[in-house]
C-alpha positions as CSV (number, residue, x, y, z in Angstrom):
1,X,0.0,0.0,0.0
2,X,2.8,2.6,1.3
3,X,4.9,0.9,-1.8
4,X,1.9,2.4,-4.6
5,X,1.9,5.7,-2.9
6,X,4.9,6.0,-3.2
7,X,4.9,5.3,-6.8
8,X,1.8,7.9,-7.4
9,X,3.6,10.9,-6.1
10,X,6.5,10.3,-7.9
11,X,5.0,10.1,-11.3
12,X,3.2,13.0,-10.1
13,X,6.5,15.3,-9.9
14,X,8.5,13.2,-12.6
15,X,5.7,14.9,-14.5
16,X,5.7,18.3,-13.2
17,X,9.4,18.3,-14.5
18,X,8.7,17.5,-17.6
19,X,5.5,19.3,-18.0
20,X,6.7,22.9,-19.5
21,X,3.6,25.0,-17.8
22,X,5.4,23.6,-14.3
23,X,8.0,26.7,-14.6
24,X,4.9,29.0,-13.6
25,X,4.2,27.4,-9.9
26,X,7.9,28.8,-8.7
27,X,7.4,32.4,-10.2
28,X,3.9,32.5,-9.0
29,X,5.5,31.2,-5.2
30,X,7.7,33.8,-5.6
31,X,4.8,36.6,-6.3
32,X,2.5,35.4,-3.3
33,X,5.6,36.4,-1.1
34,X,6.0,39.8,-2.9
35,X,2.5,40.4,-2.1
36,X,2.8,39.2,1.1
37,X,6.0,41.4,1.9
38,X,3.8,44.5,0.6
39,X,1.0,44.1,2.2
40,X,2.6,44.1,5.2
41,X,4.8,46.5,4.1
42,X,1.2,48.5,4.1
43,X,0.7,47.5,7.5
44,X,4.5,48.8,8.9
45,X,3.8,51.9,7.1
46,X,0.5,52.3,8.5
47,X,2.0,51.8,11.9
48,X,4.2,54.5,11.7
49,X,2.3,57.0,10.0
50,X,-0.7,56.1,13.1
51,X,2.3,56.5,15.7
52,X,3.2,59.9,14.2
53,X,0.0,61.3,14.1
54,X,-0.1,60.4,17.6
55,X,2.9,61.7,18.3
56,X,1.7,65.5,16.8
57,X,-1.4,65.4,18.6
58,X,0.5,64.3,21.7
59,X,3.5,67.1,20.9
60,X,0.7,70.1,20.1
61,X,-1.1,69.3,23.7
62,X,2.0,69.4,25.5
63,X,2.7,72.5,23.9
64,X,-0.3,73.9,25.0
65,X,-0.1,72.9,28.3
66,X,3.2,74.1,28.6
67,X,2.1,77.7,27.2
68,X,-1.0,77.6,29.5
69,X,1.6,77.7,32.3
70,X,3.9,80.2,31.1
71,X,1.1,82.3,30.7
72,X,0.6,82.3,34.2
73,X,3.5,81.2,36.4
74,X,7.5,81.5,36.0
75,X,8.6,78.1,35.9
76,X,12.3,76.7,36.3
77,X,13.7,73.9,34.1
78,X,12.2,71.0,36.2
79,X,8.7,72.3,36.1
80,X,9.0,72.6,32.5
81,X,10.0,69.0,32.1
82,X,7.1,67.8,34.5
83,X,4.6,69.9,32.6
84,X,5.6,68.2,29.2
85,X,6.1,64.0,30.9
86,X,2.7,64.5,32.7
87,X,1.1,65.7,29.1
88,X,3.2,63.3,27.4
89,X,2.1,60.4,29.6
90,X,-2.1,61.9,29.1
91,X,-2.0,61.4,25.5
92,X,-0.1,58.7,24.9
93,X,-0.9,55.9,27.4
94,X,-1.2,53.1,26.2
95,X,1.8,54.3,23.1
96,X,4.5,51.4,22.7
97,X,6.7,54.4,21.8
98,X,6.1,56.2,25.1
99,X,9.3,56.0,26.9
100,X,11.4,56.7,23.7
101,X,9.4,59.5,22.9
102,X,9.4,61.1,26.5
103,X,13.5,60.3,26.2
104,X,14.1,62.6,23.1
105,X,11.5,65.2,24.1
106,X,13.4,69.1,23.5
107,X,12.4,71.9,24.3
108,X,12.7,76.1,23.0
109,X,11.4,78.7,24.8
110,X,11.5,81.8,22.7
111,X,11.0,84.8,26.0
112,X,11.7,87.7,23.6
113,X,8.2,86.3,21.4
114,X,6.6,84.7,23.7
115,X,7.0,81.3,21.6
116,X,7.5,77.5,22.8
117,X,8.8,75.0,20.7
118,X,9.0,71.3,21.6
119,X,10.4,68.1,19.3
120,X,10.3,64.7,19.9
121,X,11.1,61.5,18.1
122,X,10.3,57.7,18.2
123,X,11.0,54.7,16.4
124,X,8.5,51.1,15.8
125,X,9.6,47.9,15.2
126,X,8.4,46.7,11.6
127,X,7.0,43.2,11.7
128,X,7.2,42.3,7.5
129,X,9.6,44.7,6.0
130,X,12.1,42.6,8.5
131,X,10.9,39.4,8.0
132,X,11.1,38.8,11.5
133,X,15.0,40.1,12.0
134,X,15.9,37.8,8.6
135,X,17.3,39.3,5.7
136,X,16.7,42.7,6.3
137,X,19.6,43.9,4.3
138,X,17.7,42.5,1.4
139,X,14.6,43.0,2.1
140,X,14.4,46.2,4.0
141,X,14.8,47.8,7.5
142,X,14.1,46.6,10.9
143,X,12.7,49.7,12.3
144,X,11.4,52.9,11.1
145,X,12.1,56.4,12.9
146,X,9.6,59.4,12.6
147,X,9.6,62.6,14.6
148,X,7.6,65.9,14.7
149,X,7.6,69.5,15.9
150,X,4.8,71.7,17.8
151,X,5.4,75.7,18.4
152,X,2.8,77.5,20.7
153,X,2.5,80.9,21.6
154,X,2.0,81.9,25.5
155,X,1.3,85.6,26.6
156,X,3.6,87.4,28.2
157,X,1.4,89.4,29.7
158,X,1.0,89.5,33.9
159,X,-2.7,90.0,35.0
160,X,-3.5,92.3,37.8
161,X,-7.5,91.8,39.0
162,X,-9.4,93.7,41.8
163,X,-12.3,91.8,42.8
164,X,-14.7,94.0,44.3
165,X,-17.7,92.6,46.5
166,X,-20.6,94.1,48.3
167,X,-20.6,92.5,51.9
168,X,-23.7,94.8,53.2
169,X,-26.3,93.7,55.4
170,X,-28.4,92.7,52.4
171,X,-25.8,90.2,51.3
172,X,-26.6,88.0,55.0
173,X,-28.5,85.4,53.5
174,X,-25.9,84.7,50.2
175,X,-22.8,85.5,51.7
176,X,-21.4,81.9,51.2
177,X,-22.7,82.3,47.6
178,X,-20.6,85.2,47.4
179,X,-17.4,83.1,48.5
180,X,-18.2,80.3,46.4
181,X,-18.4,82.7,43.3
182,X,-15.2,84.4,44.8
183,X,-13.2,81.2,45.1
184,X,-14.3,80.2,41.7
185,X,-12.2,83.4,40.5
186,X,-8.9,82.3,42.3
187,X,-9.3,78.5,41.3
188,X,-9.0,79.5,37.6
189,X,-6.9,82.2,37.3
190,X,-4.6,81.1,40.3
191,X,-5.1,77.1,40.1
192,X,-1.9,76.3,41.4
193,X,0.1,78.1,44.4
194,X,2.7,79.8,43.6
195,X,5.6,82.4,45.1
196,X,6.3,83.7,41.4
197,X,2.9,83.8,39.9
198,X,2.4,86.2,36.9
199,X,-1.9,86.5,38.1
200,X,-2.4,89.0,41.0
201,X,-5.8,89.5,42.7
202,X,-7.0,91.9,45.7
203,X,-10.0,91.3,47.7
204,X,-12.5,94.5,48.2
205,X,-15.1,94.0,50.6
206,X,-17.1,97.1,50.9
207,X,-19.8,98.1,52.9
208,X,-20.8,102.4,54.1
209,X,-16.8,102.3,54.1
210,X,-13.8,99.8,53.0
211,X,-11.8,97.8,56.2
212,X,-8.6,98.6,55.5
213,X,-7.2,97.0,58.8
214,X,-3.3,97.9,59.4
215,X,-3.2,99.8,56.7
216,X,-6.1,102.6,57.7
217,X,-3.9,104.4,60.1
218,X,-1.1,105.0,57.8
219,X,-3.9,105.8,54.9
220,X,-5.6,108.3,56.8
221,X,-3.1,110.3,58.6
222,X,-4.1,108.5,62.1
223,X,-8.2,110.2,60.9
224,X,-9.0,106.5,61.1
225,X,-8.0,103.3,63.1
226,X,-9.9,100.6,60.9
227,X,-12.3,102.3,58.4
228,X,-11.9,104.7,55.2
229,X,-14.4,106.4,52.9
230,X,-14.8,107.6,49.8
231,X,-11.7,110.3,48.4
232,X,-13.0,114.2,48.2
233,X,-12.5,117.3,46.0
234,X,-10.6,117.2,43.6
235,X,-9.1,114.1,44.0
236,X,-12.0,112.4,43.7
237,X,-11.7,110.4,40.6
238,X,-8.4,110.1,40.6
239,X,-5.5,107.3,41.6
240,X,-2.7,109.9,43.1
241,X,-1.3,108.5,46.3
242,X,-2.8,109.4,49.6
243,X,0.7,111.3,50.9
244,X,0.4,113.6,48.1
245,X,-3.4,115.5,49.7
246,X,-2.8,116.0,53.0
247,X,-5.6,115.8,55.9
248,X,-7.5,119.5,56.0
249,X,-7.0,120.3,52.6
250,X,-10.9,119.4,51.6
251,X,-9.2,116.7,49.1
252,X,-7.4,113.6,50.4
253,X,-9.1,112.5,53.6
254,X,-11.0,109.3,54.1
255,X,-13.3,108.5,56.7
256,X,-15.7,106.4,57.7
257,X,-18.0,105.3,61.2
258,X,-18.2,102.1,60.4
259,X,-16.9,99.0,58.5
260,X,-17.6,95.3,57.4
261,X,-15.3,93.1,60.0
262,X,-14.4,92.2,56.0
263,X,-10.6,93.2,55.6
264,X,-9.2,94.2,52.1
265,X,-6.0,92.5,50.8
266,X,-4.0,93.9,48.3
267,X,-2.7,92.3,45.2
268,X,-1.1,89.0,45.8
269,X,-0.6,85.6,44.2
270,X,-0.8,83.4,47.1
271,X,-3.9,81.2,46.9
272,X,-3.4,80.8,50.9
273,X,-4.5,84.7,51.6
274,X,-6.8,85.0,49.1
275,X,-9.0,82.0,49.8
276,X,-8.6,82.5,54.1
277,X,-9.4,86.4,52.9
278,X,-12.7,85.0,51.1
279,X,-13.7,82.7,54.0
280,X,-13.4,85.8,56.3
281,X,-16.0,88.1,54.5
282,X,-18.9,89.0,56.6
283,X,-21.9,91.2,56.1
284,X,-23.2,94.7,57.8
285,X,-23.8,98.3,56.8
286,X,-25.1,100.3,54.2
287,X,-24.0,100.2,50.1
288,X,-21.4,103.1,49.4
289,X,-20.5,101.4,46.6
290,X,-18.5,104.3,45.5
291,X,-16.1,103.7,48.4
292,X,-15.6,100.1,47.0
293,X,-14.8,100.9,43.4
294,X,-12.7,103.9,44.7
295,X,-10.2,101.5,46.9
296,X,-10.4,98.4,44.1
297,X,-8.8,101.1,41.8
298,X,-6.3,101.8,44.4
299,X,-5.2,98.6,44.5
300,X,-4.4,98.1,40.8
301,X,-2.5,101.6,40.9
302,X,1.2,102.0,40.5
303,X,1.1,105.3,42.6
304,X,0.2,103.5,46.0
305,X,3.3,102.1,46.7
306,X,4.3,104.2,49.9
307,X,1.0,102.1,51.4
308,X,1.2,98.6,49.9
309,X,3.7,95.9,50.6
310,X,6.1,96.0,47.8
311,X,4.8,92.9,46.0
312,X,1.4,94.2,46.2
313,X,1.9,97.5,44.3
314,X,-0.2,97.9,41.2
315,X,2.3,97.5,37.6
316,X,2.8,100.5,36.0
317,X,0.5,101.9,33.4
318,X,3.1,102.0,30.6
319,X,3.1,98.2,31.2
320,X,-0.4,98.6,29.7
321,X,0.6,100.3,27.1
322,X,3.9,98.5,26.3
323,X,1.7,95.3,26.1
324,X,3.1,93.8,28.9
325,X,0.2,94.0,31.5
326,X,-3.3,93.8,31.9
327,X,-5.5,95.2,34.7
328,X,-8.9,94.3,35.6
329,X,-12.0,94.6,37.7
330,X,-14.7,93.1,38.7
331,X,-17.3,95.2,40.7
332,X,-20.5,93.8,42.1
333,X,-23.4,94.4,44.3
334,X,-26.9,92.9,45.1
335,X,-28.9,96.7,45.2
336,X,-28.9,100.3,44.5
337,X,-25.8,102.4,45.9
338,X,-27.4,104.7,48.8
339,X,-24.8,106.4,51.0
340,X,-21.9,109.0,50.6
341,X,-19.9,111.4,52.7
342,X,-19.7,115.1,52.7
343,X,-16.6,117.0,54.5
344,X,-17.4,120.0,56.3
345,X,-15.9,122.3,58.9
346,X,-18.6,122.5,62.1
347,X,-19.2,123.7,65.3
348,X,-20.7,121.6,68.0
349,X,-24.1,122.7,68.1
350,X,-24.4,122.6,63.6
351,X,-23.1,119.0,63.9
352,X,-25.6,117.9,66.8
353,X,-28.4,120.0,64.5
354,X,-27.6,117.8,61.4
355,X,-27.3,114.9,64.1
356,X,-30.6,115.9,65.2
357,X,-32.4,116.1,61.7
358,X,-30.9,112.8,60.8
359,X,-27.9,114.2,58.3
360,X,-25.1,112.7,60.4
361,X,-24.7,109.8,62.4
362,X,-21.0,110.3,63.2
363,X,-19.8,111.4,66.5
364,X,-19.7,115.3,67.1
365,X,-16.9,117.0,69.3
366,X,-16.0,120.3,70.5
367,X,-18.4,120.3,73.7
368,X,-18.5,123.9,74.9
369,X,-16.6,125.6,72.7
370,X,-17.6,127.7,68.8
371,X,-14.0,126.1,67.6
372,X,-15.0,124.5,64.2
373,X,-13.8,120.9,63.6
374,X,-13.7,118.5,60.3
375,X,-16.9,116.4,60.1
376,X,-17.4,113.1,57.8
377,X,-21.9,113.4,57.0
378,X,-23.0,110.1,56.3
379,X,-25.7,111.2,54.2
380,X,-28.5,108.7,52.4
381,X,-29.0,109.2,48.9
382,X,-30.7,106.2,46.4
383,X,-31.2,106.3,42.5
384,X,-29.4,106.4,39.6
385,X,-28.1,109.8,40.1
386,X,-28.1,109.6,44.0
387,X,-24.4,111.1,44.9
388,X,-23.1,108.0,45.3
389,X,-24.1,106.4,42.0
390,X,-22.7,109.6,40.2
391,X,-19.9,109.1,41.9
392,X,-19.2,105.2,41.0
393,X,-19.6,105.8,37.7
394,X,-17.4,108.7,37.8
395,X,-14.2,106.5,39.2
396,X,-15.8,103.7,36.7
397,X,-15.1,106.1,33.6
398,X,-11.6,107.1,35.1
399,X,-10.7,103.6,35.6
400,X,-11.4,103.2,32.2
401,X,-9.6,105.7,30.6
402,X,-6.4,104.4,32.7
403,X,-6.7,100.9,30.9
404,X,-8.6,99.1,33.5
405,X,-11.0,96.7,32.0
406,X,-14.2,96.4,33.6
407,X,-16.5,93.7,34.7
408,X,-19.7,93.8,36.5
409,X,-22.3,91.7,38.4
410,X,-25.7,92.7,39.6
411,X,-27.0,90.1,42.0
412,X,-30.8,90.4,41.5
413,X,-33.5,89.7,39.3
414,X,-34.7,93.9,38.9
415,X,-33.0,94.4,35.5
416,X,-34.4,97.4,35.5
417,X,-33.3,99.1,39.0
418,X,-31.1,101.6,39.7
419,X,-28.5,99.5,41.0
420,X,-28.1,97.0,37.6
421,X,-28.3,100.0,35.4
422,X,-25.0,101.4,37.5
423,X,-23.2,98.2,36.7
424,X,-24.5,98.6,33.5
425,X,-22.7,101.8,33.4
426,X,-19.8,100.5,34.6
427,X,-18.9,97.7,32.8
428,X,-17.0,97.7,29.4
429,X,-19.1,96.6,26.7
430,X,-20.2,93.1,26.8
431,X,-18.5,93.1,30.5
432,X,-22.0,92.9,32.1
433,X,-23.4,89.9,33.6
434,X,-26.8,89.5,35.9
435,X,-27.2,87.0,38.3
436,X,-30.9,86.2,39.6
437,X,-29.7,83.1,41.7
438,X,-26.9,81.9,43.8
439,X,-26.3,79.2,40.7
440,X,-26.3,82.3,38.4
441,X,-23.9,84.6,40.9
442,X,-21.3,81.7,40.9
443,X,-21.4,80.8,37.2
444,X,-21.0,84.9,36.6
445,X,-18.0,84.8,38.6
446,X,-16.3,81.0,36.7
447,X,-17.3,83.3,33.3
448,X,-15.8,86.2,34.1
449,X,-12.6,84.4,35.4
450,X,-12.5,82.4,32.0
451,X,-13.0,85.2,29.8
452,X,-10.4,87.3,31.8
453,X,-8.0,83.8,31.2
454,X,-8.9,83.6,27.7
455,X,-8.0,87.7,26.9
456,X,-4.8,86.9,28.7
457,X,-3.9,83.8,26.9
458,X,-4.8,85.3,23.1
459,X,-2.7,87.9,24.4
């Protein structure tokens, strides 16, 4: 039986030798290979150009990511290289090439243009081309290499920001709706702590007057212990430092009976102060809104130094300008602006008289005597064009007309009151946001804080 077989294949190839069309079955052998090597020569290819893509999209984001930063912190060298790894390490999880890549990332940071560059490079193992590791001098490489480029632009601009809040009596019932939206502000524009940040913020509370804590003494000549008004005469909507009107002069003296417990901070990047600052706000008094806006615009000013710590100090205006700064504020309250201050020189009995009639609820002196003394009138005025709603818009437009971009929030659902049209007033166009709920108030705030991040970063 295994004798017959035997004799059946042979005649079978003894023919195929002899048979002339028998020359095809090699050359067609050799084809099926050919096909075989480019078809998965496709597939190599394929490979690579996949891994490249992957590579660009993963190059661009850590770009990005890296400008995002630069934007808004100094970083050193080893910041840099954690910023691109992490981004790296995002995109390109579950990438064969990850290590490799990650090893010959580079990096160019262009401070003069504010331009990043990064490279990187890889290589993939082909699984045809090499046949496996076998004659890969004949038949082609083991590996191919590919590499790409990303360059990103990141503002060089440092952001100063005056938040501005109304922490009146009214505000009781939403006051942690208030810090919620407030903390919302410093967790996007500061997100990570930082001793060299390029974002700066102050914290406004205002009530009938501005808390200006250790700094009241200094900023009133000893008038005032703890509280400060509004600024008069001349002055008035203007940012010249304190030291340069003198108390008695009817121009450069603040005052004030009373205070929110609320302390103003002055610019700082520390996320520390400025959230504990937040958590701290309380509510009392009467809306002098004026007084608010007036101090928020002292903050951002370059000509307070002689009262601000040195790193707190407002960047000069030529920084505007020269493109290298930007300065913001964001002003809000939850009703109409209803008290100001008058200066006047009076006797005893003319202060007790406007005590009497309700003008003045300050504390008179001089018992016994006709001497004339310096009186702060806490006077009540509402509307649109009530004093102290002249006056806010008044420090608004100088604000404006210094460089100082405006943004405004009216916590309320009267669009039509006198203390939204005010903001309205205030605000630069397309600046002005309503809030009717504490959902609204602290989605106002996130907006605001992203639209101020994405002027800076376009910048």
């Amino acid at each position: 039986m295994i004798k017959r077989q035997f004799n059946c294949c042979r005649k079978i190839v003894r023919g195929l030798v002899y048979d002339s069309k028998a020359s095809v079955l090699p050359i067609f052998g050799i084809m099926v290979i050919l096909m075989v090597l480019m078809a998965g020569a496709a597939m190599d290819i394929s490979r690579v150009v996949n891994a490249r893509e992957k590579l660009s999209y993963a190059l661009d984001a850590a770009g990005l990511a890296l400008a995002v930063e630069l934007s808004t912190t100094v970083l050193d060298e080893d910041d840099i290289q954690e910023i691109l790894s992490d981004s790296f390490k995002a995109n390109l999880a579950n990438a064969e090439f990850l290590d490799e890549a990650i090893e010959n990332l580079e990096y160019e940071i262009d401070a003069e243009n504010g331009v990043v560059s990064v490279t990187s490079s890889a290589s993939l193992n082909n699984y045809f081309i090499g046949m496996g590791g076998y004659s890969i001098k004949d038949i082609g490489p083991d590996m191919f290499e590919f590499g790409t480029s990303a360059q990103v632009s990141y503002s060089q601009y440092d952001v100063e920001l005056a938040l501005v809040v109304d922490v009146t009596g009214s505000m009781s019932g939403e006051i942690n709706d208030l810090k919620d939206a407030s903390e919302a502000v410093v967790n996007i524009l500061i997100p990570d702590d930082s001793d060299e940040g390029k974002v700066k913020i102050s914290i406004i509370p205002y009530s009938v007057g501005v808390n200006l804590g250790s700094y009241a003494s200094k900023a009133t000549n000893n008038f005032s212990d703890r509280c400060a008004t509004e600024r008069q005469g001349t002055n008035r909507y203007t940012d010249v430092s304190y030291s340069t009107t003198p108390i008695g002069d009817g121009s450069g003296t603040y005052r004030s009976q009373d205070c929110s417990n609320s302390k103003i901070l002055p610019l700082t990047d520390s996320r520390t102060q400025l959230l504990n600052s937040i958590s701290a706000l309380q509510t009392d008094g009467y809306t002098a809104g004026q007084t608010g806006i007036g101090w928020g615009w002292y903050t951002l000013s370059p000509y307070w130094s002689d009262l601000w710590p040195a790193d707190s100090v407002g960047g000069s205006y030529a920084d505007v300008t020269g493109k290298k700064l930007l300065k913001f504020a964001l002003i809000m309250t939850d009703g109409d602006f209803n008290t100001h201050y008058q200066k006047k020189n009076l006797t005893y009995s003319e202060c007790r008289n406007l005590q009497y009639y309700g003008e003045y609820n300050g504390t008179c002196k001089g018992y016994g005597t006709n001497t004339k003394y310096t009186y702060w009138l806490e006077k009540s005025q509402w509307g649109y064009n009530g004093q102290s709603s002249k006056r806010a818009r008044g420090l608004c437009d100088a604000m404006k007309n210094s460089h100082i971009e405006i943004f405004t929030v009216y916590f309320g659902t009267a669009s039509s009151s006198d203390g939204a049209k005010v903001m309205q007033a205030c605000a630069n166009s397309g600046n002005y946001y309503q809030a009717s709920s504490s959902s609204d108030l602290v989605n106002a705030f996130a907006n605001i804080a992203k639209k101020i991040q994405q002027i800076h970063l376009s910048k």
